[in-house]
PASEFI-515283 format. One line per 4 residues: their letters; for each residue x, y, z of C-alpha. Coordinates in nm, 4 decimals, padded with zeros to 6 digits. Layout:
REM PASEFI-515283
a = X:Y:Z | ...
REM end
This chain:
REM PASEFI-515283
xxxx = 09.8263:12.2610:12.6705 | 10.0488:11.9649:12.5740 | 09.9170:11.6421:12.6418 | 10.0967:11.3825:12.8222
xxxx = 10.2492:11.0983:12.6761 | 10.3608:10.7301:12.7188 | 10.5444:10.4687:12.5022 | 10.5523:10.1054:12.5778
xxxx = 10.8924:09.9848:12.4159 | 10.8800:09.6849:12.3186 | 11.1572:09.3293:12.1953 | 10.8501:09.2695:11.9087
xxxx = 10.6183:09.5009:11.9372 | 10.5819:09.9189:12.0698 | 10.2817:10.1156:12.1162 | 10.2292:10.4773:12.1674
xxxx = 09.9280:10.6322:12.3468 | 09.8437:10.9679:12.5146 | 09.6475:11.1332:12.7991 | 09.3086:11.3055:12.7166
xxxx = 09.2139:11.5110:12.9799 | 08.8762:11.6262:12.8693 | 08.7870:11.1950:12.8568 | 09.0108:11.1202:13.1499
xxxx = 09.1339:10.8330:12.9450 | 09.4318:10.6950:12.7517 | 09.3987:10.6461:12.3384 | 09.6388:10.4665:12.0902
xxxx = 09.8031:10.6419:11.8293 | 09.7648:10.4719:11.4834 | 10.0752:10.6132:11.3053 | 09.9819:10.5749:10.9115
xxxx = 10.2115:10.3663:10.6927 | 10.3962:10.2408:11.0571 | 10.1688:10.0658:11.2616 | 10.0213:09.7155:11.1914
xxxx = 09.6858:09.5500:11.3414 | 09.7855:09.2865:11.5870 | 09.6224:08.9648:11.4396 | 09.3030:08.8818:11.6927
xxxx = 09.2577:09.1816:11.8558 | 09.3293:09.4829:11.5810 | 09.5124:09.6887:11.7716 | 09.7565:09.9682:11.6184
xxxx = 10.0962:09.8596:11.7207 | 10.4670:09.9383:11.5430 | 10.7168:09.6494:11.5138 | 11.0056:09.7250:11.6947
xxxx = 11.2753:09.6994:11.4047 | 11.4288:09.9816:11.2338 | 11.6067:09.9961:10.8422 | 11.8655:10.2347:10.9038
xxxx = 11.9203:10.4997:10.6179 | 12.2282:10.7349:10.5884 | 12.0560:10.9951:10.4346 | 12.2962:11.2753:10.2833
xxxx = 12.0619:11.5480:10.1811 | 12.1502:11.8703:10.3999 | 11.8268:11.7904:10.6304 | 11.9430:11.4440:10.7173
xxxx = 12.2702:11.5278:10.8027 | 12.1999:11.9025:11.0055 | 11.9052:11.6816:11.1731 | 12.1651:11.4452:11.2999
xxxx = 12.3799:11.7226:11.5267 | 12.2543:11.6472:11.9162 | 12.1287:12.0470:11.9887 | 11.9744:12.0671:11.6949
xxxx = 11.7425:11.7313:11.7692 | 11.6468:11.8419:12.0687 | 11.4752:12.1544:11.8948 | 11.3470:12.0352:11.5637
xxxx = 11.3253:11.6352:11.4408 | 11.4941:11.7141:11.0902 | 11.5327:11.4711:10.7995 | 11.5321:11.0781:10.8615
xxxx = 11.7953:10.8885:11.0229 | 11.5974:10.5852:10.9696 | 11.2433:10.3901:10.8657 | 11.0746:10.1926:11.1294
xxxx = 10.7967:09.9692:11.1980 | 10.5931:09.8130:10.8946 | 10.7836:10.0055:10.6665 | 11.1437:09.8610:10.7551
xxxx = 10.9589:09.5267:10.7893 | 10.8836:09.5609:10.4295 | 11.2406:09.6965:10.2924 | 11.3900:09.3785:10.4419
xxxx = 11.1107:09.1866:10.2808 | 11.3909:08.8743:10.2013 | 11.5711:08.9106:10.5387 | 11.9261:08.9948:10.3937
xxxx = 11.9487:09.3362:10.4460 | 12.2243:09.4696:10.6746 | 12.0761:09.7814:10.7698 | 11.7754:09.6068:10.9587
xxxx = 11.7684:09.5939:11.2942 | 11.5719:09.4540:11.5380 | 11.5447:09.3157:11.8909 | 11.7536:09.6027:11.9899
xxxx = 11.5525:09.6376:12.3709 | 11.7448:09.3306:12.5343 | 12.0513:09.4786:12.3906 | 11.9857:09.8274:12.5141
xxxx = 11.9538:09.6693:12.8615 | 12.3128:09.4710:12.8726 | 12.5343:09.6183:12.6034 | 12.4039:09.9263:12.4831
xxxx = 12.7426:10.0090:12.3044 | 12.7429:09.6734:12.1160 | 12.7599:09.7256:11.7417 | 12.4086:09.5936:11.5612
xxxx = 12.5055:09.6979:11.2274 | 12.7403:09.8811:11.0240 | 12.5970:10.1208:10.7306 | 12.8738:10.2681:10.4660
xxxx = 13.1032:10.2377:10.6935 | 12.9380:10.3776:10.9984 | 12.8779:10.1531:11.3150 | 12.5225:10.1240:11.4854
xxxx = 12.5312:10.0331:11.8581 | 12.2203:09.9212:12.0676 | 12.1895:10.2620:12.2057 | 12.1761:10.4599:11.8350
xxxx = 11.9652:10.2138:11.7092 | 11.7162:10.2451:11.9949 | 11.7403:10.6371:11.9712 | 11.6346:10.6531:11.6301
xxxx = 11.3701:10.3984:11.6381 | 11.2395:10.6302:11.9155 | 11.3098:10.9763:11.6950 | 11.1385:10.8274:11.3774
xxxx = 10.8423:10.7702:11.5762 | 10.8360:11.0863:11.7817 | 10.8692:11.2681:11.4247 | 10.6059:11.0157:11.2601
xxxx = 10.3733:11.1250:11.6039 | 10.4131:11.5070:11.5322 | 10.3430:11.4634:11.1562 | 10.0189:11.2604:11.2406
xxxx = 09.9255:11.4680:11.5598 | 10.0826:11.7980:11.4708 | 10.2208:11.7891:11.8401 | 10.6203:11.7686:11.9760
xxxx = 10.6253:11.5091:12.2330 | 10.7625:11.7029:12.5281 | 10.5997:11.4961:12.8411 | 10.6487:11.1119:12.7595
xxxx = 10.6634:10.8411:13.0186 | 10.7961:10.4727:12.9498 | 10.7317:10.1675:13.0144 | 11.0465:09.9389:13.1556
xxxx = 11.1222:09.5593:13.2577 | 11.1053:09.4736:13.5788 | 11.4683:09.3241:13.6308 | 11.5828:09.6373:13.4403
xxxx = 11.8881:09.7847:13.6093 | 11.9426:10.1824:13.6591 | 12.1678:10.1439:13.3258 | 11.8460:10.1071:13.1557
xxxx = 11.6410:10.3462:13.2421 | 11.9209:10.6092:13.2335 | 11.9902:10.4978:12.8743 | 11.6677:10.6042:12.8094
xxxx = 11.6237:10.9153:12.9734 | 11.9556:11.0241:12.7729 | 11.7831:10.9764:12.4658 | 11.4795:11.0767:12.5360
xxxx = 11.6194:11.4764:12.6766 | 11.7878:11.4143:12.3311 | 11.4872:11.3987:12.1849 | 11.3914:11.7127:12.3326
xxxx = 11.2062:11.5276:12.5882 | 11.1602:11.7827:12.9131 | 10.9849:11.5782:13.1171 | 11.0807:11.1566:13.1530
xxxx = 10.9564:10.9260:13.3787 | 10.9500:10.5592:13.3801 | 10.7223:10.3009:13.5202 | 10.7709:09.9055:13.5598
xxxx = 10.5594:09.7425:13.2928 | 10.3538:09.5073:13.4709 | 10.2576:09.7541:13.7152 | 10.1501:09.9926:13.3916
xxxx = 09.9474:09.7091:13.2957 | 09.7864:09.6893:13.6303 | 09.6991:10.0523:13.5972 | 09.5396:10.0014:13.2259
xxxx = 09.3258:09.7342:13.3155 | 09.2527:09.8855:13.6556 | 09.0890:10.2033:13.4954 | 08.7380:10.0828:13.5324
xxxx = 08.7088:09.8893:13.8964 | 08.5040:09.9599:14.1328 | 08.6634:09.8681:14.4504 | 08.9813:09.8300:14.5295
xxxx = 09.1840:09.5065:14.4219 | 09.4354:09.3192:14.4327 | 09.5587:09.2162:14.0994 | 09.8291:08.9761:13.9731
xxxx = 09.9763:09.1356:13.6239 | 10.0855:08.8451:13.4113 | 10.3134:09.0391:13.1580 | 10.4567:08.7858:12.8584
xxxx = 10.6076:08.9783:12.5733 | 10.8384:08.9487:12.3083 | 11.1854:08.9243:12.5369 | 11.0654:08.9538:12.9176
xxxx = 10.7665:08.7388:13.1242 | 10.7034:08.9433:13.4049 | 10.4441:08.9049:13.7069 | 10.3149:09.1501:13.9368
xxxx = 10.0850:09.2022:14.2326 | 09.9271:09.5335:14.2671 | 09.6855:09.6803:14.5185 | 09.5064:09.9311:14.3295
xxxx = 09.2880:10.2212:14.4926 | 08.9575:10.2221:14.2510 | 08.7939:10.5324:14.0223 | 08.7817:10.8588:14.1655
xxxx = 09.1410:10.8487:14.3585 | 09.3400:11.0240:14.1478 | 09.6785:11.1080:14.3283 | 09.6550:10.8213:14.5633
xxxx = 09.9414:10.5399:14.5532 | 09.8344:10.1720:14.4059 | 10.0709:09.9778:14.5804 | 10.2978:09.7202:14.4906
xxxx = 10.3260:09.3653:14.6884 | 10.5553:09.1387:14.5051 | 10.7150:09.1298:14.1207 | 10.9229:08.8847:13.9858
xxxx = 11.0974:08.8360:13.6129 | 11.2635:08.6670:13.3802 | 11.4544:08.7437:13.0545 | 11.2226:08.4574:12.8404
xxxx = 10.9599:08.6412:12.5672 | 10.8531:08.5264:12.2055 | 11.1722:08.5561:12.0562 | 11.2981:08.2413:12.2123
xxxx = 10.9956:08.0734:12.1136 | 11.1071:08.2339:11.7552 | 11.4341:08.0773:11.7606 | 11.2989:07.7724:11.9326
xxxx = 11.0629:07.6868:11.6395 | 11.3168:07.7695:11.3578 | 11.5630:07.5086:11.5310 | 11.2463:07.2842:11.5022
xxxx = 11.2606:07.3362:11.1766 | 11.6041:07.2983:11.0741 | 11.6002:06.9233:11.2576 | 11.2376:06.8459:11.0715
xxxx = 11.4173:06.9246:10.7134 | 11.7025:06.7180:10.8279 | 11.9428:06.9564:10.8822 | 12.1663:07.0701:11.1694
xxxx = 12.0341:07.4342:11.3380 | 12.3931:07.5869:11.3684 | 12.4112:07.5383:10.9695 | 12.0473:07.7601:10.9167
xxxx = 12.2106:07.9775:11.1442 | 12.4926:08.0572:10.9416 | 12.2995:08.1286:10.6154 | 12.2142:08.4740:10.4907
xxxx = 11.8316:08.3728:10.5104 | 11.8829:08.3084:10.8511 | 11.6553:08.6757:10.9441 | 11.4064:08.6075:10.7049
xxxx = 11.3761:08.2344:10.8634 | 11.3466:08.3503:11.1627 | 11.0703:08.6173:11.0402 | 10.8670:08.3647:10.9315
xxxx = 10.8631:08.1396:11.1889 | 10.7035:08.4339:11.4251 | 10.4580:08.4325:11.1705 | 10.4080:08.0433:11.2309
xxxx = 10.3446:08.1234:11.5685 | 10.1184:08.4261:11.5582 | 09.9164:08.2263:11.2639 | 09.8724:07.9128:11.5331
xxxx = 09.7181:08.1351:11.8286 | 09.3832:08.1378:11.6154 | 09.4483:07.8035:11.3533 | 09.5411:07.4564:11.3959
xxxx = 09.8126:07.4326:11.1459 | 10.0626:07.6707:10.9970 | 10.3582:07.6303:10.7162 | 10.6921:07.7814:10.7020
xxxx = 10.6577:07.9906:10.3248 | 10.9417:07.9654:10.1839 | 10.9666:08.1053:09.8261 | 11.1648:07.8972:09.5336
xxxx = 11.4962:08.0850:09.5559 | 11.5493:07.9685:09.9338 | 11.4159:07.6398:09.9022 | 11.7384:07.5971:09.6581
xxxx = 11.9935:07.8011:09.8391 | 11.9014:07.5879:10.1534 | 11.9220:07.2327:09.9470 | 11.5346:07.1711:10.0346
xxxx = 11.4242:07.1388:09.5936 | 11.1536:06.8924:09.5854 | 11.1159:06.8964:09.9468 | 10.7934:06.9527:10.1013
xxxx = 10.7752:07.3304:10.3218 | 10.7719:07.2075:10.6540 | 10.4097:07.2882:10.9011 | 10.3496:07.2837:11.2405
xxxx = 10.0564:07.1854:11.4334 | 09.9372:07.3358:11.7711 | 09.9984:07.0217:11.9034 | 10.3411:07.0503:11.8031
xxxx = 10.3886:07.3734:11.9068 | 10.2879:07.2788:12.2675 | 10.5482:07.0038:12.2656 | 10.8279:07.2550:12.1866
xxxx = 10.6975:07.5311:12.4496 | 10.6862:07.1559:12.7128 | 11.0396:07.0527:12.5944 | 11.2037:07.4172:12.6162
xxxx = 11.0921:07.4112:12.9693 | 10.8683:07.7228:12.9303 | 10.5449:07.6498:13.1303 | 10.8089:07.4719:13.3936
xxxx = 10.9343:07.8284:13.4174 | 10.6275:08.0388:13.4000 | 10.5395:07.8068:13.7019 | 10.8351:07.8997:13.8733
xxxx = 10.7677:08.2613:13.8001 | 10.4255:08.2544:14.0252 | 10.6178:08.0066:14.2628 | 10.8346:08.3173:14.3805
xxxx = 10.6229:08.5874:14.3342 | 10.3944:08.4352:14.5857 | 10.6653:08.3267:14.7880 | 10.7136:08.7326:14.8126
xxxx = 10.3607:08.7866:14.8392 | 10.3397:08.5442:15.1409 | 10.5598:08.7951:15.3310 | 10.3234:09.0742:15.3394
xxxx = 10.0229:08.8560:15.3544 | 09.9064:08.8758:14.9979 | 09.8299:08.4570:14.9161 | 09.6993:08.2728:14.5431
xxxx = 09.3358:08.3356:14.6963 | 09.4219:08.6599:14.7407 | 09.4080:08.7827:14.4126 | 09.0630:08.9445:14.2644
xxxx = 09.2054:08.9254:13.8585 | 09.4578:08.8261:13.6596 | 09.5201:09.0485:13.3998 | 09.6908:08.8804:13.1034
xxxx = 09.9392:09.1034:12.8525 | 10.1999:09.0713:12.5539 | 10.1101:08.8892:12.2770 | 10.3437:08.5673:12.4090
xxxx = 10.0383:08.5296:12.6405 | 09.8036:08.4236:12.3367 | 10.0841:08.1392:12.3033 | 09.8540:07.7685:12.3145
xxxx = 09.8103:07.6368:12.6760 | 09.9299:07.9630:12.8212 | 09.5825:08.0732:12.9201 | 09.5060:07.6937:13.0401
xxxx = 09.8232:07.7206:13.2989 | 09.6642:08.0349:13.3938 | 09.2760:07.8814:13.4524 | 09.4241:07.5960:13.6697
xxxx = 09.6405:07.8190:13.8793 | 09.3662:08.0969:13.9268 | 09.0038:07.9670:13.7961 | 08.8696:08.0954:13.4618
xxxx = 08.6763:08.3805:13.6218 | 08.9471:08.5198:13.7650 | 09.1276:08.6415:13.4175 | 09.0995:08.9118:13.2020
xxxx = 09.2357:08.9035:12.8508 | 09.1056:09.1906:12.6899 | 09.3842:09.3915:12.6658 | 09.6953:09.2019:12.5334
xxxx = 09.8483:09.4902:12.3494 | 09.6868:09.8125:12.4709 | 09.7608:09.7877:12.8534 | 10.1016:09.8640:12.9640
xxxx = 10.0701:10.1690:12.7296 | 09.7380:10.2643:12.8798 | 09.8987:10.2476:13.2012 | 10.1853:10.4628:13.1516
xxxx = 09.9580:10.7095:13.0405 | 09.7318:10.6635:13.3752 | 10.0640:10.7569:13.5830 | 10.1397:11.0254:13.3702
xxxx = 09.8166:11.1505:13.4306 | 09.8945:11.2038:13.7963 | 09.8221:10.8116:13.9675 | 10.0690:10.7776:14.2155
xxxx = 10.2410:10.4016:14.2592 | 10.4507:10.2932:14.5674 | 10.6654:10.0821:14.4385 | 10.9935:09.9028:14.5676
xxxx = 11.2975:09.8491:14.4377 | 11.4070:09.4654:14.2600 | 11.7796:09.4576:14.3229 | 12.0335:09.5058:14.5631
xxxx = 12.2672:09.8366:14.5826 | 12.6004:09.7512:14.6926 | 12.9704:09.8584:14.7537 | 13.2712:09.6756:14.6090
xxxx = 13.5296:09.6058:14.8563 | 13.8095:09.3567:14.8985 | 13.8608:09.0967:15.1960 | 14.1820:09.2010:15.3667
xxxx = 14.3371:08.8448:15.4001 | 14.1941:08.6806:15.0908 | 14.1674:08.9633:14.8302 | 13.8991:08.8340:14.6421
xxxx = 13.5560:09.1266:14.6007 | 13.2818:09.1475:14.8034 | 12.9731:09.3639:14.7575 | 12.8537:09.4490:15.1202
xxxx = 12.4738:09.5724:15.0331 | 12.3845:09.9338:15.1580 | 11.9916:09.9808:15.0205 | 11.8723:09.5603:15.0271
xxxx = 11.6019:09.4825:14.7528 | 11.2859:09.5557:14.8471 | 11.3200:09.8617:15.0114 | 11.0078:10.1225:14.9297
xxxx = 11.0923:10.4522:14.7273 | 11.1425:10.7629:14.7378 | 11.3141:10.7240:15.0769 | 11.2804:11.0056:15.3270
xxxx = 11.6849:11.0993:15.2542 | 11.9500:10.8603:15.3140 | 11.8977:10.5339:15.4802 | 12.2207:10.3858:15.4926
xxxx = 12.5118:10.6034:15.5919 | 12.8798:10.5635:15.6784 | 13.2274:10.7362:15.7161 | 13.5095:10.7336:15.4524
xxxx = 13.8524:10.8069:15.4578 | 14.0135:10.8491:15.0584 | 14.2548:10.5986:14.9515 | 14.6347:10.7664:14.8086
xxxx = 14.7284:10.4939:14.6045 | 15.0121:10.6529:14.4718 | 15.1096:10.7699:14.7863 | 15.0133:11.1790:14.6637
xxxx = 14.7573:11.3692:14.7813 | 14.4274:11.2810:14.6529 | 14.2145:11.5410:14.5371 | 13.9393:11.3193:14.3689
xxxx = 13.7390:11.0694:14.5860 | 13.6150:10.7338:14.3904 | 13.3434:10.4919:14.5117 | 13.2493:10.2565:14.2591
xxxx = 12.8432:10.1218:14.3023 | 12.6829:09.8508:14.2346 | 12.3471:09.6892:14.1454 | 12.3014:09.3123:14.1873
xxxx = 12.0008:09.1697:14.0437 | 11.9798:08.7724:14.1742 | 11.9026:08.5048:13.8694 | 11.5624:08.3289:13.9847
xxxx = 11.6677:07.9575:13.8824 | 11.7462:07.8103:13.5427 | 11.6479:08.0863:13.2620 | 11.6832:08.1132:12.8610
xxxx = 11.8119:08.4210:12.7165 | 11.8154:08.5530:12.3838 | 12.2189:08.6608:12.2944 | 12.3858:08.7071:11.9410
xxxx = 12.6149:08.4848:11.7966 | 12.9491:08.6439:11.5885 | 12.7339:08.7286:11.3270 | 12.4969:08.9237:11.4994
xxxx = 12.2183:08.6829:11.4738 | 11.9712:08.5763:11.7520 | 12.0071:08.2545:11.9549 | 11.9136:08.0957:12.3139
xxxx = 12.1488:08.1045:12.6057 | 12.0688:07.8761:12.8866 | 12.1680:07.9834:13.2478 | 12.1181:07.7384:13.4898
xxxx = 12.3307:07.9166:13.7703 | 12.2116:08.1378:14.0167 | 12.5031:08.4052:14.0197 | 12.3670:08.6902:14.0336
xxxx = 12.4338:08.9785:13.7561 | 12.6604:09.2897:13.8833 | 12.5866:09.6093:13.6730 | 12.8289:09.8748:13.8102
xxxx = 12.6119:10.2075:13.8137 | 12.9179:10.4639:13.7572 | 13.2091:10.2534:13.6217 | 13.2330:10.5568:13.3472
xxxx = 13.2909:10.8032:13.5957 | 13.3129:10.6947:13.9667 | 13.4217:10.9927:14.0930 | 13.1798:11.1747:14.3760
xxxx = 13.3331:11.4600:14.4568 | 13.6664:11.6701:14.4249 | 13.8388:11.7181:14.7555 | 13.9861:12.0763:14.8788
xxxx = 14.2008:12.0687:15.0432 | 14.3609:11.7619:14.8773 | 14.3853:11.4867:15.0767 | 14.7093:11.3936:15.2462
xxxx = 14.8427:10.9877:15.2704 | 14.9456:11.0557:15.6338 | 14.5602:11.1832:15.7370 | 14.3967:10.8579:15.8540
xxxx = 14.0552:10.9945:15.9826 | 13.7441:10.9940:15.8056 | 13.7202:11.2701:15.5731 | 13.3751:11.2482:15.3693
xxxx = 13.0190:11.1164:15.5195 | 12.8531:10.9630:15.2509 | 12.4811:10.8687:15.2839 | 12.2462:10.6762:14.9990
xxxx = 11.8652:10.6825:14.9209 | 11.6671:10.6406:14.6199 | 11.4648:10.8938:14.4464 | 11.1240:10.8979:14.3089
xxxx = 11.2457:10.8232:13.9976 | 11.4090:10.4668:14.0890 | 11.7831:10.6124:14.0828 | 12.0024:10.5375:14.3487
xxxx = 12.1396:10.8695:14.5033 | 12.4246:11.0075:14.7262 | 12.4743:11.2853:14.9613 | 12.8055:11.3298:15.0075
xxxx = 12.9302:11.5875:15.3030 | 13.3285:11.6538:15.3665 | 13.3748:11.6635:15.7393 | 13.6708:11.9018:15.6803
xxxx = 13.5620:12.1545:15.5324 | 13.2199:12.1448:15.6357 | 13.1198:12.1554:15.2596 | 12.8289:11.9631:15.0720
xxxx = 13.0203:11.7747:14.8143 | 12.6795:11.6021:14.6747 | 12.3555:11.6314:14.7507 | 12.0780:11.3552:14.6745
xxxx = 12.1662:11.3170:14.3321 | 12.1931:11.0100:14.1165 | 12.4984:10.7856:14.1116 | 12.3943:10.5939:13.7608
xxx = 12.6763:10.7306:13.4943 | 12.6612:10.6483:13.1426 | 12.9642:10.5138:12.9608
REM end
């Protein structure tokens, strides 16, 4: 029997485990010559980067055609993990990617590289990261990944997730599901309690810090729902504290950032100074290596290679403003919390994840807020993955969903847009069919007959306070953005096709009355859906199916 399997997809870091039913437990999948051992804990993790290659032999290019992926993982479209880590050894390569995830999330057509010619967007990139290790999984396992589940953020629109259910039935994935990451984490830790709990997830990877607070059910319950209370999110992981600390850098060499920035070393900068922050979660002082060739491109001969203290490290994370905002974080997930009685004293554990949470004074901020006994820290790495696998395994969530769905319409006097909200943000899924449903009459705007009917949809996720994003400058190189509004972000859910239905009869321009009943819910898997009924014919247009198109 096929097992079932998960993949936590991760900005720095992605792990892949599976379900073994005859253990009733998850395990991690070391994939030779891709993973590496996470420093402090030695866990089996691949870096989420990927050297593209644009392979000619006849394998590489048959094993690029769509229906012939979804059979048989031919050739290699690409080398991932460790191994593209060491083919862009001096950062100057322009078929390395990384830090496609946050990409994948808000542009997924943006173009991350261009190979002989050829142009990578977020989306191809992500899909053959995921293909190289679904083929490196069946050469180590002997198996086809057919049942995978994955993890996703928690301010992750419907875009997201449908990107990657696209790629993944690509893949020759038949059965997808996805699962909020701090709630996956809740369910890896949660494997061995006792009783049930009430735990607060504390997610902090390498481009989101999520929290969570999930009532789980205890051992033995298989099929019964752990429950989610409150989440909250922002987009803030280790790759601004990356880009933070090579900025640091720049100004401590006397030099301007936006010059660094501009330099073809700029990757391999940046490279090392994650490694000067994963070396300072276990020592006191660290040093940016840089070899003789860059210390002379970058006018530094005879200069000293700059260090950095833990000390000094805490008084960039203070400046930046990031343990201000992981504050604010549990300030408003408890401000959920409060409204279905869940309080700070509340909580049972705190389960710490993502290797930004070994980041110094992290774990502190956590002790004052929740008492030392109250954390557990064991699994940094291994538990979102774990987690997935649980679900997959047949543990049931109920779960609610982060933003707003909403209409676009126009005020009649003033013509600006509104977005009148049909499903409001925390509403529990699946629904029991539509809960918001209203009459429509179709718009002629040429004054013909329509025989199409067009809705556009909308999800509105709301900013929570000032937040630091990672975005890419003209050349395609990682820097901070700084939002300190709260306007919220609109992500229209079928802009590539907002069509619902054909109409026949057509509609006449002259027929005022309502013509189509359209009703909204959302599914088990997240997606919002319509059922769309045409009160003239009597006909079934739609029924509960997803809204989210693809562009």
């Amino acid at each position: 029997m096929a097992r079932q399997w998960s993949m936590d997809l991760g900005t720095t870091n992605s792990a892949v485990a599976y379900w073994d039913v005859e253990r009733a437990e998850p395990v991690m999948v070391d994939l030779t010559g891709l993973s590496r051992a996470m420093l402090l804990t030695e866990t089996p993790v691949v870096p989420s980067c990927v050297f593209l290659y644009h392979g000619r032999g006849w394998r590489d290019q048959v094993g690029r055609w769509p229906w012939v992926e979804r059979r048989w993982l031919l050739g290699r479209q690409g080398y991932v993990g460790s191994v593209a880590l060491e083919m862009n050894y001096d950062g100057r390569s322009s078929n390395y990617v990384e830090s496609f995830k946050p990409l994948l999330a808000k542009e997924s057509t943006r173009v991350m590289a261009r190979v002989d010619g050829q142009a990578f967007s977020a989306r191809t990139v992500t899909r053959i990261f995921c293909r190289e290790i679904l083929h490196a999984v069946q050469q180590e396992t002997g198996e086809r990944i057919r049942d995978l589940t994955m993890t996703v953020p928690v301010d992750a629109f419907e875009t997201y997730r449908a990107e990657l259910q696209s790629l993944a039935a690509r893949l020759g994935v038949r059965r997808f599901q996805t699962l909020d990451e701090p709630v996956a984490a809740a369910l890896g830790y949660g494997l061995n309690t006792e009783r049930e709990m009430t735990l607060l997830v504390f997610d902090f990877g390498g481009g989101t810090l999520h929290a969570a607070i999930v009532r789980t059910t205890g051992p033995g319950k298989l099929g019964t729902p752990a429950e989610v209370v409150a989440k909250e999110g922002l987009w803030l992981g280790g790759n601004n504290v990356d880009v933070w600390l090579l900025e640091h850098f720049a100004r401590q060499c006397g030099f301007d950032p936006a010059l660094w920035r501009g330099t073809e070393w700029y990757q391999a900068l940046l490279d090392e100074s994650q490694r000067v922050k994963e070396q300072l979660y276990a020592q006191e002082e660290a040093t940016l290596m840089l070899n003789d060739r860059m210390m002379v491109e970058l006018n530094m001969r005879g200069r000293e290679r700059p260090t950095l203290s833990r000390a000094g490290l805490v008084e960039i994370l203070t400046d930046s403003g990031l343990y201000r905002d992981i504050t604010g974080v549990f300030e408003r997930l408890f401000a959920q919390g409060a409204t279905k009685g869940i309080h700070k004293d509340d909580i049972d554990e705190v389960l710490m994840v993502g290797g930004s949470s070994l980041l110094p004074e992290v774990h502190t901020l956590l002790e004052r807020e929740f008492g030392r006994s109250r954390l557990r820290d064991w699994l940094p790495f291994e538990a979102v993955a774990y987690g997935a696998c649980v679900y997959a395994g047949g543990h049931r969530v109920q779960d609610f969903i982060r933003h707003d769905y909403a209409l676009l319409t126009f005020d009649r006097e003033t013509k600006r847009q509104e977005y009148p909200v049909i499903i409001p943000r925390g509403t529990s899924y699946p629904t029991d069919g539509p809960v918001w449903e209203d009459s429509f009459t179709p718009t002629c705007p040429r004054g013909e007959p329509a025989s199409e009917f067009e809705l556009k949809i909308y999800e509105l996720g709301r900013a929570g306070g000032a937040q630091k994003e990672i975005g890419f400058d003209d050349q395609g190189r990682l820097r901070v953005l700084d939002r300190s509004d709260n306007t919220p972000v609109i992500v229209c859910l079928n802009e590539g096709d907002p069509v619902l239905g054909a109409l026949r009869p057509p509609h006449p321009p002259n027929r005022r009355e309502a013509r189509l009943r359209i009703g909204f819910g959302v599914n088990g898997d997240r997606y919002l859906t319509a059922t769309v009924r045409d009160l003239l014919t009597g006909t079934t247009i739609m029924d509960d199916q997803p809204v989210v198109k693809l562009r």
